[in-house]
C-alpha positions in Angstrom: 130.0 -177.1 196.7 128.4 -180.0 198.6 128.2 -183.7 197.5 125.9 -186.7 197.7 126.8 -189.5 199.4 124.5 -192.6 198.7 125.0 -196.0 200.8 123.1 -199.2 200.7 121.1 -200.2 203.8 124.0 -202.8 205.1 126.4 -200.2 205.5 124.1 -197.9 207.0 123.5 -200.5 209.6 127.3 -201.6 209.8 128.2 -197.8 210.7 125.9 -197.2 213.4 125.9 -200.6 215.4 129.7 -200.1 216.0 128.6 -197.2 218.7 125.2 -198.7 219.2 127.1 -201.4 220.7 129.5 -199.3 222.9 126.4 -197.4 223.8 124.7 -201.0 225.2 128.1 -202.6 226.8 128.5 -199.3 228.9 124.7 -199.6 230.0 125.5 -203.3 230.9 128.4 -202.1 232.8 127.1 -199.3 234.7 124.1 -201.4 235.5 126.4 -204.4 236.3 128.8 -202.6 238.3 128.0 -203.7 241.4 127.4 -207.4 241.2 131.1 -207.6 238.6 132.3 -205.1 241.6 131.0 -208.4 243.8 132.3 -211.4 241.4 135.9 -210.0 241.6 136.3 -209.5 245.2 135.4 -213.4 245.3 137.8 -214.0 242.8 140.3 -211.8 244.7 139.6 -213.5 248.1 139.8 -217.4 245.8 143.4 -216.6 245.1 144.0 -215.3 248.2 143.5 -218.5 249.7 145.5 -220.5 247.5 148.7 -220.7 249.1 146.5 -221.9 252.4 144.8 -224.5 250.6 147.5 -225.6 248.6 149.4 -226.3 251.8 146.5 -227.8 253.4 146.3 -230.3 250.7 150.0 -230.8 251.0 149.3 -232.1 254.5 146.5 -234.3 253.5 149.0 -235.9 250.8 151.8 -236.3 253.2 149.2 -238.5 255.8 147.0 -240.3 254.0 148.0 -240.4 250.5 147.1 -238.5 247.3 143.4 -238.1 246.4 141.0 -235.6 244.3 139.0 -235.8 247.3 141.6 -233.9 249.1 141.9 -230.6 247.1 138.0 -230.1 247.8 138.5 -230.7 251.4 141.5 -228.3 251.3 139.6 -225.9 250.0 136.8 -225.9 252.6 138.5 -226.4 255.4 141.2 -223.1 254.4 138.0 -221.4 254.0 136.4 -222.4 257.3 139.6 -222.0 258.9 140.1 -218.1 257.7 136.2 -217.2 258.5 136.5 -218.4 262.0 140.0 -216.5 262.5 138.2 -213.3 261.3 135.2 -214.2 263.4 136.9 -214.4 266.3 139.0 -211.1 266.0 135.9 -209.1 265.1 134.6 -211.1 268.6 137.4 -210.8 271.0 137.9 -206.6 269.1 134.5 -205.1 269.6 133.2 -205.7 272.8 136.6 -204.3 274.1 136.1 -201.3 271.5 132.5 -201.0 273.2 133.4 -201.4 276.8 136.7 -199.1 276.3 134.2 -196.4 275.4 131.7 -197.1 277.6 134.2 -196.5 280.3 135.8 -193.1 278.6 132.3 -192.1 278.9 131.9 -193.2 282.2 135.2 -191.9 284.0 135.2 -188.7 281.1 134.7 -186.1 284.4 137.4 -187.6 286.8 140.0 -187.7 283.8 139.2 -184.5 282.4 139.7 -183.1 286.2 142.9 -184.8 286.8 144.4 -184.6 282.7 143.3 -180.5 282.1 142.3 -179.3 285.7 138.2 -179.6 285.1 137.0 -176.1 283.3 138.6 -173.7 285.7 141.7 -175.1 283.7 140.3 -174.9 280.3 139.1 -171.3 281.0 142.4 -170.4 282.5 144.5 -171.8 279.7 141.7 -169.8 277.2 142.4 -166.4 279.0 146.1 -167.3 278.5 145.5 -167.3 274.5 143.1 -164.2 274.8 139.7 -166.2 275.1 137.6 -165.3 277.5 135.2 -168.2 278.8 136.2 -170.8 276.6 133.9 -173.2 278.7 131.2 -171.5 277.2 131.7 -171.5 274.1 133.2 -175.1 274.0 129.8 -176.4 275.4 127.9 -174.4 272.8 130.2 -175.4 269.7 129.0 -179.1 271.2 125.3 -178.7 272.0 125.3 -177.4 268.5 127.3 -180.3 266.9 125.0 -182.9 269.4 121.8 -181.4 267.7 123.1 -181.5 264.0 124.2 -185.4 264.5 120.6 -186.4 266.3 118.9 -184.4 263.4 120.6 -186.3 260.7 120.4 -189.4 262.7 117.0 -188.9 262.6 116.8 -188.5 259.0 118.7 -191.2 257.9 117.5 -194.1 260.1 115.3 -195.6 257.8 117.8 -195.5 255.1 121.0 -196.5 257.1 118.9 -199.7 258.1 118.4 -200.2 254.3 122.4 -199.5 253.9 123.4 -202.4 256.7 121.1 -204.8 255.2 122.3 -203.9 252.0 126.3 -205.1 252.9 125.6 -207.6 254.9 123.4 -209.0 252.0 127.2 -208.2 249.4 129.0 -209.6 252.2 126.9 -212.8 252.3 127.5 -212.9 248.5 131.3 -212.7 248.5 131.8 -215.8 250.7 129.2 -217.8 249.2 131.2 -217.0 245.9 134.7 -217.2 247.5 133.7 -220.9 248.5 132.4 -222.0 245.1 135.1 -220.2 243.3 137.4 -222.6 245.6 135.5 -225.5 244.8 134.7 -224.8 240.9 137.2 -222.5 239.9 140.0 -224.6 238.8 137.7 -226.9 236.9 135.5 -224.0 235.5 139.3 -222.3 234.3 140.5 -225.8 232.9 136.9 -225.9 230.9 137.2 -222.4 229.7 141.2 -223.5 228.3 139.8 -226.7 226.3 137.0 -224.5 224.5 138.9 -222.2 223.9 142.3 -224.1 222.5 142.7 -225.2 218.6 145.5 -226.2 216.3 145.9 -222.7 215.4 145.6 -220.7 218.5 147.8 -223.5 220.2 151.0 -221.2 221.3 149.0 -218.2 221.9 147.0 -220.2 224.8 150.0 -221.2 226.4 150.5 -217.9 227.1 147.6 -217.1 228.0 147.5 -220.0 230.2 151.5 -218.9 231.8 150.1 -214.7 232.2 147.1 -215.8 234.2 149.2 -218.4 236.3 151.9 -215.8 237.0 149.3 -213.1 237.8 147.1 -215.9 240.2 150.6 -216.0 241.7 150.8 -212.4 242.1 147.5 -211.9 244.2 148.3 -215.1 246.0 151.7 -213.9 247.0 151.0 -210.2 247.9 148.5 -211.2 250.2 150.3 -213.6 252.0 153.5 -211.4 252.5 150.9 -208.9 253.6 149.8 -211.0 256.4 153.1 -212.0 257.1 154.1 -207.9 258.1 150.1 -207.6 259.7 151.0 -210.3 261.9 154.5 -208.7 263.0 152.9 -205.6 263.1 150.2 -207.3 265.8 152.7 -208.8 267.7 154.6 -204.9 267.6 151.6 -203.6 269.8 150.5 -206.3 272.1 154.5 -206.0 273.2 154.2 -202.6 273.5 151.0 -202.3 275.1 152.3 -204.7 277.3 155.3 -202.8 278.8 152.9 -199.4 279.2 150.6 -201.0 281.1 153.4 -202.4 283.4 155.1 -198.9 283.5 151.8 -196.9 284.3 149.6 -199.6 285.8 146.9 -199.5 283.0 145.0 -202.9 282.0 147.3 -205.4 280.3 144.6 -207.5 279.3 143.9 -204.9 276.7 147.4 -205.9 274.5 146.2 -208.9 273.0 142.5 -206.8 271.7 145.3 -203.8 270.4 147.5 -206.0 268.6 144.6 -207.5 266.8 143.5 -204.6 266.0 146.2 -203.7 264.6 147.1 -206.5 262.5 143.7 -206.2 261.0 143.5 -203.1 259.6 146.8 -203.2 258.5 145.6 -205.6 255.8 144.7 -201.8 253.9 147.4 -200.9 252.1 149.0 -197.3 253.1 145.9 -195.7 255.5 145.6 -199.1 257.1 148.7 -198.9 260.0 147.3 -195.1 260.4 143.9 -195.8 261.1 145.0 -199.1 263.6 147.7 -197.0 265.1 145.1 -193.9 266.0 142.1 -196.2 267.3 144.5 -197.9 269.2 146.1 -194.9 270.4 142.2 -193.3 271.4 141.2 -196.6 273.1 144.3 -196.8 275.7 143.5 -193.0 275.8 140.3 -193.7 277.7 141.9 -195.3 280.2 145.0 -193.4 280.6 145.9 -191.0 278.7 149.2 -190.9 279.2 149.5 -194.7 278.1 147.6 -193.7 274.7 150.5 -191.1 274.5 153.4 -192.9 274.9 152.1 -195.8 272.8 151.7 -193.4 269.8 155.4 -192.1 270.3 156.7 -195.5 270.8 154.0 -197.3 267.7 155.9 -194.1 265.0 159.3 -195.0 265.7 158.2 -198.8 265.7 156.4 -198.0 262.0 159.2 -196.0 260.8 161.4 -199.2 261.1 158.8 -201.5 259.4 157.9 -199.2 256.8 161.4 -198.7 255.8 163.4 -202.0 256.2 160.5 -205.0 257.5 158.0 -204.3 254.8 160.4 -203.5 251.8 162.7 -206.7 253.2 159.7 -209.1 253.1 157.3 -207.6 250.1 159.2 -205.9 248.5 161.2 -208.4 246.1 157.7 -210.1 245.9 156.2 -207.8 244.2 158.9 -206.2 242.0 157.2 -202.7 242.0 158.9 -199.7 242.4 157.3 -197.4 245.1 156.0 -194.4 243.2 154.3 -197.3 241.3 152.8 -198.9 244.1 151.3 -195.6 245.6 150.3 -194.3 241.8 148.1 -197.4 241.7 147.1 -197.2 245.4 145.7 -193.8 244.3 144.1 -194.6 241.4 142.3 -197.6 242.8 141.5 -195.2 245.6 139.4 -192.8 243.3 137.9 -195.0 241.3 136.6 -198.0 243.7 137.2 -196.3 247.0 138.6 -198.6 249.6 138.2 -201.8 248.1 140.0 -200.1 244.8 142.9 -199.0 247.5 142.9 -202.8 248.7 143.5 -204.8 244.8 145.4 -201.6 243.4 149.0 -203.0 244.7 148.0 -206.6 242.6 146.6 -205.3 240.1 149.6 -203.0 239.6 151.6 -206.5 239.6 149.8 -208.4 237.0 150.1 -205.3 234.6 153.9 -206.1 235.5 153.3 -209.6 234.4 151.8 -207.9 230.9 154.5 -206.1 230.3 157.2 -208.8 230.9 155.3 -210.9 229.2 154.6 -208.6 225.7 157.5 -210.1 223.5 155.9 -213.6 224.0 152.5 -212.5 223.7 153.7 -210.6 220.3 155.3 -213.7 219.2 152.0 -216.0 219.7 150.1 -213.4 217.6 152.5 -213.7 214.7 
């Protein structure tokens, strides 16, 4: 038995624009992705800086008095002051990364000859496993791999050029947006709080004014623990860079370059030390390969050590996140944003803390 259902032309249209609208904000998001991907990184990077600029501005107060002027000043110069330390990492880093490799190339025969006894040594250890002429077929597997890299070289020149210009033109946008989000951002916040504040929503903005103070807080304060244990871990390898090259006589002008290197990538949570420790590892490698060696034994136990008691000891009561949750959200972030999801998963994890602690009050406002 079927039935008739008659409606009036208002609810027809109040039914469908419910998903109609859904359907359009998706659209807006998938097509906006990238430039909201863009705004929060400044965002991130603003609060990042806060603890610098806040002590900046501290030091202008404490010498010449307090003035509005200052916290602009404080801003800029915190910026300036954390572009031209990056700068001149990625300056002092990479021409060492290119002339470390440039001399593995260069000396590749001699320490292949002296590490593995040249190809007579490579065949001899390939008989020993039941491979006859290993030479061979080592130079074939790389011929084969050299052609297939020059091939897709080839083929995607025109469109890796496209790719740099592409991030350098998103990496232009985040600092000229990390600047003004210094600059504007408190007032632009203090703006959006008067518009949005009444008699009647009164409580209820107080808390949303404390949540989004305690989770400014959060970024702020992860970060700067986080460079507090990259710098340590910095300081780990130029010392022990240092004492290989006085045990086996390699270049220890190369520790200061190492530590650095270090220190920087260990900004990325979880793969970061990894990745630092195994460049690291490859460049002193090129040199000597028994000081690569020993540095990666002696870089494990170091990492074991800050992993388990320097890390935990100086981030960990910061952040007030169990492990399995930190490397849940590490993971998720991971998969859905790829390494820039891995790098604001651990905050992101702590202002959901702040959500959570913060329910009862937010519960109470509502009522």
């Amino acid at each position: 038995m079927s039935k008739r259902i008659e409606t009036d032309f208002r609810t027809f249209v109040k039914f469908w624009s419910v998903p109609l609208v859904i359907i359009a904000m998706l659209f807006f998001l998938n097509k906006a992705l990238t430039g909201l991907i863009i705004i929060g990184a400044s965002i991130f990077l603003a609060l990042a800086l806060k603890p610098l600029v806040h002590k900046v501005n501290n030091f202008f107060t404490k010498h010449f008095g307090k003035d509005k002027k200052h916290q602009t000043l404080s801003a800029v110069l915190a910026y300036f002051i954390v572009v031209l330390v990056v700068g001149s990492i990625v300056a002092i880093v990479g021409p060492v990364v290119v002339n470390e490799t440039a001399r593995f190339i260069q000396h590749f025969p001699e320490t292949f000859e002296n590490t593995f006894g040249g190809w007579e040594g490579v065949n001899n250890f390939g008989k020993s496993i039941g491979v006859n002429d290993l030479h061979t077929q080592i130079d074939n597997a790389l011929t084969g791999l050299s052609n297939n890299l020059l091939g897709l070289l080839g083929n995607n020149l025109v469109s890796s050029v496209s790719g740099a210009a592409d991030i350098i033109m998103k990496i232009t946008l985040v600092l000229v947006l990390t600047l003004l989000f210094l600059l504007e951002g408190p007032s632009i916040a203090e703006e959006l709080w008067k518009g949005v504040e009444d008699e009647d929503n009164k409580k209820m903005v107080e808390v949303a004014k404390r949540i989004v103070s305690k989770m400014a807080n959060v970024v702020s304060t992860y970060v700067s623990r986080q460079v507090i244990v990259a710098l340590i871990d910095g300081c780990a390898t130029m010392l022990i860079v240092l004492v290989v090259s006085l045990m086996l006589g390699s270049p220890s002008s190369l520790a200061v370059p190492m530590g650095l290197i270090t220190a920087l990538f260990y900004l990325i949570p979880m793969f970061g030390q990894f990745i630092g420790g195994t460049l690291v590892t490859l460049l002193l490698m090129s040199s000597n390969v028994w000081a690569g060696l020993i540095y990666a034994i002696i870089y494990i136990i170091y990492a074991q050590i800050e992993n388990n008691i320097i890390a935990p000891k100086i981030q960990g009561d910061a952040m007030k996140l169990q492990p399995v949750v930190i490397l849940s959200a590490i993971v998720i972030g991971m998969y859905m944003f790829g390494l820039l999801g891995a790098i604001i998963a651990i905050p992101i994890a702590g202002c959901v803390r702040v959500l959570v602690e913060e329910y009862p009050n937010i519960k109470a406002a509502g009522n």
